[in-house]
N, C-alpha and C positions, 0 to 999 in steps of 0.2 A: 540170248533170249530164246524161250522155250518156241518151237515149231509146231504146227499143227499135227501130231499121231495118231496114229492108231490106238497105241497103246495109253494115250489120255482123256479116252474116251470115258463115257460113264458105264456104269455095267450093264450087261445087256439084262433086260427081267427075263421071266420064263412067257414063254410065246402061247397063245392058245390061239386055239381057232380064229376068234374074232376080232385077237388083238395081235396079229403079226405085221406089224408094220414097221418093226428094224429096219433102214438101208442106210446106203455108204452116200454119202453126199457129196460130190466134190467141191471141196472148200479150200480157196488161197492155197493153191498148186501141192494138193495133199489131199489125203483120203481119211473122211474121220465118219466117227459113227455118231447116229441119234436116235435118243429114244422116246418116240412120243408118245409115251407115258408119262414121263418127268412128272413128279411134282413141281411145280410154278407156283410162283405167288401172284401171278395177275388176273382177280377174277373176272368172271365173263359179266357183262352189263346184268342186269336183272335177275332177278328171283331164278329164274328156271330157264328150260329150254323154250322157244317162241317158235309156234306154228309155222311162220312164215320160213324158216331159217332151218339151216344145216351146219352141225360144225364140224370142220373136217381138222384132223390133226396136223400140227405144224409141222415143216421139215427138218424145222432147228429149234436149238430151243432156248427160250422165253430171255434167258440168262443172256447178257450181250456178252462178248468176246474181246474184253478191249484189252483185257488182262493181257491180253497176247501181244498186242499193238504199243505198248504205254513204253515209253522209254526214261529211264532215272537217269536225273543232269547230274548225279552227285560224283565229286570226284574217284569215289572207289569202283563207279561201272561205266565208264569211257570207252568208247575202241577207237584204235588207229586207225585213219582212213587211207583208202589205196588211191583216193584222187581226191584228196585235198588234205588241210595241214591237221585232221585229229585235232591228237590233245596238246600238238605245239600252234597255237593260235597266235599269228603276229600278231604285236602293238608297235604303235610309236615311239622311237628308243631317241629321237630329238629333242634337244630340251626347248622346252615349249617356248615362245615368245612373250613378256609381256606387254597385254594390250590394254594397261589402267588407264590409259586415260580416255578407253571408250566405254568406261565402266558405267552403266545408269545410274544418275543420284551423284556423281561427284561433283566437285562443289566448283572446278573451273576457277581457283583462283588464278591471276595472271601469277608471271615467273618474270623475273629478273634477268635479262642476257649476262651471263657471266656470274651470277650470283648464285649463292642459295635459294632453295625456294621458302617462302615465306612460314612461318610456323604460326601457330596461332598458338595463343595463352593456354590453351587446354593441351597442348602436342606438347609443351614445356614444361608443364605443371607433372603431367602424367610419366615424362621422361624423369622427371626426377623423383617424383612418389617410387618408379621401378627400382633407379641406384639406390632407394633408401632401403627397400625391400627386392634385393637382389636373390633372396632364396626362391622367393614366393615366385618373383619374377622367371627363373631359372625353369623352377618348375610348368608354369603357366606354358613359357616358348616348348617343353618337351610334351606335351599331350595335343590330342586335338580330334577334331570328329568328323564323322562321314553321315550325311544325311542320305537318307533316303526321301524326296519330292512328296509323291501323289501319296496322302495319308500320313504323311506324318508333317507335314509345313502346310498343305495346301490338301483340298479337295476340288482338281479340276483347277479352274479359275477362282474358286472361292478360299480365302483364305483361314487357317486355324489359327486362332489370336494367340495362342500361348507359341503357335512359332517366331511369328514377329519377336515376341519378345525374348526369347532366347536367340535370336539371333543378332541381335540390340548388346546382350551383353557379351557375348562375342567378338563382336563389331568396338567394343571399349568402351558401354557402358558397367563398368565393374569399377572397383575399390582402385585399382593398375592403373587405370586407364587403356588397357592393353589391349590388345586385336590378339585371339585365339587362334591359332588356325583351324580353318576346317572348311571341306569340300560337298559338294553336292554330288551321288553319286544315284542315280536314277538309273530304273529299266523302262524309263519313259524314252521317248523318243517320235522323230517325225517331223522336225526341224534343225533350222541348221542352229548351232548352239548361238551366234549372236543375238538371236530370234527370241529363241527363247530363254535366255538370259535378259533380256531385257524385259520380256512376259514377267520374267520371276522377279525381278525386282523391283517392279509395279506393285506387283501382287505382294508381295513381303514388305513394301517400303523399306527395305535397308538393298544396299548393293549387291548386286553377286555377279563376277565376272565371268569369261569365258576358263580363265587361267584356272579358275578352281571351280572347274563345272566337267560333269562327264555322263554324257546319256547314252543308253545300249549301244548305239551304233558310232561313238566317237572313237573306239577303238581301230574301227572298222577301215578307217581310214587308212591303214597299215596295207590293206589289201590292194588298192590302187595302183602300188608296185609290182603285182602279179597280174593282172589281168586287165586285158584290151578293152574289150566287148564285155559290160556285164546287163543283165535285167536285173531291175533296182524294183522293190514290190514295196506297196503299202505309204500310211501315209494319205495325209489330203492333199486335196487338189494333186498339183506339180511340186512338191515342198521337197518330196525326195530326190528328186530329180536334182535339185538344188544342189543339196545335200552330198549329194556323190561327184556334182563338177566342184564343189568348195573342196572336198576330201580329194580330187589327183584323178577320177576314174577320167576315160579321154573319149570313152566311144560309151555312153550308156541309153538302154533300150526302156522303157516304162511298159506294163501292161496295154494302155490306150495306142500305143503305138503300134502294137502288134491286132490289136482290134481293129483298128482304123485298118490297117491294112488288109485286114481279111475278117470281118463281120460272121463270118461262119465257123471262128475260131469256138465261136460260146453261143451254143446256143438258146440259153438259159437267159441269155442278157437280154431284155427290154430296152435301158435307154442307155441310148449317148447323143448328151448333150451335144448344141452346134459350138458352148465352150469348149467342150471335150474336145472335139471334133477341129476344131482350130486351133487349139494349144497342142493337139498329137502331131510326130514326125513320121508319117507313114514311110515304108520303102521294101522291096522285094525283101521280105526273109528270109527267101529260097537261097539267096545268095550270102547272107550276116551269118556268120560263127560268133554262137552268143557260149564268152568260154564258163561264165560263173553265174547263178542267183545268188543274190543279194535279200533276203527282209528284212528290212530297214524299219518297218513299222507295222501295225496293225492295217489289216487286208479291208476295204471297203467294199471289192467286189470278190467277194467269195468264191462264188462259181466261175465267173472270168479269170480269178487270177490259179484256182486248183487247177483249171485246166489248162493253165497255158504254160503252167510248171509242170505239169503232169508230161505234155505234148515232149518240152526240153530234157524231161529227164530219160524220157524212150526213145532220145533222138540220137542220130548217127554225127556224133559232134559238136551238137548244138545247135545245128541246123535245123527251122522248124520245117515238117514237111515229110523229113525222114523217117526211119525206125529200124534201129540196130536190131540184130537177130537175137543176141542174150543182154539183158537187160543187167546183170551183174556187173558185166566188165565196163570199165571207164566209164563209172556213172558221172554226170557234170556235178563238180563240184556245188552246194549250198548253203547257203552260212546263213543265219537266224541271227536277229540281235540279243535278243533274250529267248526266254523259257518260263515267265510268268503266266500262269495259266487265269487268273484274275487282277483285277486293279479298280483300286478306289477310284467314283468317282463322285459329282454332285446325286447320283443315284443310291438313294436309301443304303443300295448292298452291293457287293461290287462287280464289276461287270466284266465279261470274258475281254482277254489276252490275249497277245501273240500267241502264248503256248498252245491255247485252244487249235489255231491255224496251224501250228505245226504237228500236231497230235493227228486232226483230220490227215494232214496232208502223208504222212506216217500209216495210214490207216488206209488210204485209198492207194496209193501205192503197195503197201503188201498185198491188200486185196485182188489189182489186176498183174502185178508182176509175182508176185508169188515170193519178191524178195525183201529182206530188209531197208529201208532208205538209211544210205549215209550222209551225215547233217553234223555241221558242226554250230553249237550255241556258242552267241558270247553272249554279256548281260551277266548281271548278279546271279546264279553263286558261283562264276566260272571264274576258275586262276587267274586268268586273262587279264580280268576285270580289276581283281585287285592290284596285281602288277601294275597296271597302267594307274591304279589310282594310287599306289606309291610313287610314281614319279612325279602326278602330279601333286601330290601332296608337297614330295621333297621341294618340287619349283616355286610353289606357294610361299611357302617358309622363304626361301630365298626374297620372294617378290615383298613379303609384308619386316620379316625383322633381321635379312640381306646375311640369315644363316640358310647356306644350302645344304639341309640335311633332314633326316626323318625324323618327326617326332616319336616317340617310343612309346608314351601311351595313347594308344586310337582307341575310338569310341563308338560302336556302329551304330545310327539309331534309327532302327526299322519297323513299318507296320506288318512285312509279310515275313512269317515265320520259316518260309519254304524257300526264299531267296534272299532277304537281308539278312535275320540271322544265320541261316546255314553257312552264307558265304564266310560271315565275321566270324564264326566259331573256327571255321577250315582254315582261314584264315591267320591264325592268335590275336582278333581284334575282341577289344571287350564290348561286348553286344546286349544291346537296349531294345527292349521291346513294348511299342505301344499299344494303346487303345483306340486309337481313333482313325483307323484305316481296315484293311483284312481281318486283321484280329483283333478279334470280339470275345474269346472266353475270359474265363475267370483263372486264376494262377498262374503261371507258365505253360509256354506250350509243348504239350505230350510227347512231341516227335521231335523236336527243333527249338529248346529251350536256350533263355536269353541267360549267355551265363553273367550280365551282370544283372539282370533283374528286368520285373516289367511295371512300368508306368503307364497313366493316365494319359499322360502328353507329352510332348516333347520338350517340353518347360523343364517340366519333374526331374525328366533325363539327365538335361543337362547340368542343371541344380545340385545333383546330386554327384553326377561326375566330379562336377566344378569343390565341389567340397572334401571328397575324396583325395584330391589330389593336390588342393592346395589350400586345406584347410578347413573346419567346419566353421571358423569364425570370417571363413569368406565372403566381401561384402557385393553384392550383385547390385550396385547403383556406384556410380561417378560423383563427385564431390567437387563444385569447380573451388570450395571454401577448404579445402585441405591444404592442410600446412606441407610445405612440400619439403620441409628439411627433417619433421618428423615422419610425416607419415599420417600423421594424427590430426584430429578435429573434425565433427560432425560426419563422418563419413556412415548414413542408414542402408541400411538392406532395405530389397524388398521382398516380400514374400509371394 
């Protein structure tokens, strides 16, 4: 990343009497020039100059500097970090557990000791409609998809109806009777996945488990084997807090707990609540070695939580209280869940992101230490991410049709061009692009095109995967009146 110089400076003009006002300005531990002259496009209120008023020229100019600050998640501009894991980000390499039968919406028939469990006429019907049609079948069990959440199935709490129903035929309403595989693969997060797994299957009215769910920070969980002491950021209420004793972490520290204990940490903060204030675990900080940050979600207090990562990361170990003499060496490691700079929600357009938090957070550190922050993201488009979600794709499959193995054609279907598709492109997943989240133009998009296409909804998407792969006379409805030695009789689509 380019440094503040000298040498990229703008040119100096020619100086005359009236107008020499070159000088060097010291800016983020470097010496650059400005000329206030610049033409600017910001004009001044009113018609003219006003009586009352004097305008005196800026020191910088008009043009912000972020160019400088902005850091690209994509995998060709990465660095290695000297205290912490870079571009080898752990996952969970355990094969996951299943836990169907806390799944929401299942149907709790009783089980026989010793017996089979009971099958119902449609699980029989559909098992043999498959051996009649074991090509179609064959192919069905080898593809499968990766949803992306907020904007493409759901808006917030409110749900998109053409997700319900793609996810319906999925689920075995189809011509098979078959269960497709496919995972949910979100940069949302902020709960613990049972939580909101059960959210989501409210809201969708069909199931979705823990086994085939993964939001930014489920990866994260991997981390809990390194470190002691972490601060877990972001997030309502106490939810992350949660969230990091279900993931293995053994000693972890919240924001309010560091407020509570010293109220002159922030002085920008107004309230804490007497909730606040009785769910925080106050205690000397002078004496806690906090060895990692953790963002787990979006920041609710802004200024309290810049600053109290600001305070750790100039600290002598992680000691708050401290302050090492170079700010370069053994900076505390900090890990981001994602890198989404915006996200759908019930608001008309969509609303800032983790990555926004991180970008400040990027920007206010160059500005007083002069250096770079070293940060690693997980979250969509990071390797990381997908790695973890081929495992759990792989355990899926095991858990629905007791093959453990990958399906070969994946199908990404996302609303943000800058982190669902990018990741499925890097990827080789084949990647879907909607309409009804982030992205709102018209064709493909410019920078980060869907190399299978872009759809209206996620209906479309999947409709047309589904035909692609097994067939254009693929029937997307269930038939309980199908002849099950043919295959055949009444079985309608729907459109």
């Amino acid at each position: 990343m380019p440094s503040f110089q000298d040498n990229t400076a703008e040119p100096a003009r020619p100086q005359t009497p009236t107008n020499n006002l070159l000088q060097k300005v010291k800016s983020n531990g470097s010496t650059r020039k400005f000329d206030h002259n610049l033409q600017h496009s910001l004009p001044i209120p009113g018609d003219g100059a006003h009586p009352g008023s004097i305008e005196v020229p800026a020191t910088r100019s008009s043009m912000a500097e972020t160019d400088y600050l902005m850091h690209s998640l994509s995998l060709t501009d990465r660095r290695g970090s000297r205290n912490s894991f870079g571009a080898s980000l752990p996952i969970p390499k355990s094969k996951r557990q299943s836990r169907l039968s806390s799944v929401a919406n299942a149907d709790g028939r009783p089980t026989r000791p010793g017996m089979p469990a009971i099958q119902p006429t449609r699980d029989i019907l559909s098992s043999q409609i498959q051996d009649v049609k074991a090509k179609i079948t064959a192919a069905a069990k080898d593809m499968a998809f990766a949803f992306d959440i907020d904007g493409v199935l759901v808006h917030g709490d409110r749900l998109i109806p053409e997700g319900q129903r793609a996810l319906e035929i999925l689920n075995g309403d189809n011509e098979l009777g078959i269960k497709i595989p496919h995972i949910f693969l979100t940069n949302g997060s902020g709960k613990v996945e049972t939580a909101r797994c059960a959210q989501l299957s409210k809201i969708l009215r069909n199931p979705v488990s823990t086994d085939q769910f993964i939001q930014s920070h489920t990866p994260m969980s991997a981390l809990a084997d390194y470190y002691e002491t972490v601060l877990v950021v972001g997030g309502e209420n106490y939810q992350c807090r949660e969230v990091a004793k279900q993931y293995g972490f053994k000693d972890i520290v919240v924001p309010n707990d560091i407020y509570a204990s010293m109220p002159t940490i922030s002085p920008l903060r107004e309230h804490f609540t007497a909730e606040q204030r009785a769910t925080s675990t106050p205690r000397d900080f002078s004496k806690v070695k906090i060895n990692a940050i953790l963002v787990f979600s979006d920041s609710r207090e802004y200024a309290t939580d810049l600053q109290i990562i600001m305070d750790l990361l100039q600290s002598e170990d992680g000691v708050l209280g401290t302050r090492k003499k170079d700010p370069s060496v053994d900076q505390l490691p900090i890990y981001f869940s994602q890198g989404d700079l915006l996200c759908p929600t019930e608001h008309p357009t969509p609303r800032m992101s983790q990555g926004t938090f991180r970008i400040a957070l990027e920007a206010i550190y160059k500005a007083i230490t002069g250096h770079e922050l070293e940060r690693v993201v997980y979250g969509k488009p990071e390797l990381a991410t997908y790695k973890y979600a081929d495992e759990v794709m792989t355990s899926w499959m095991d858990t629905i049709h007791g093959e453990e193995k990958l399906p070969k054609n994946i199908y990404m279907i996302g609303d943000n061009p800058a982190s669902d598709i990018t990741g499925g492109n890097m990827y080789g997943w084949n990647t879907c692009l909607v309409r009804t989240g982030v992205y709102q133009g018209e064709g493909n998009d410019d920078e980060n095109p869907a190399n299978f296409g872009v759809f209206p909804n996620v209906l479309e998407a999947v409709q047309t995967a589904l035909r692609k792969e097994l067939g254009q006379d693929f029937m997307f409805k269930w038939n309980d009146n199908i002849n099950p030695v043919t295959g055949e009789n009444s079985v309608s689509a729907i459109e």
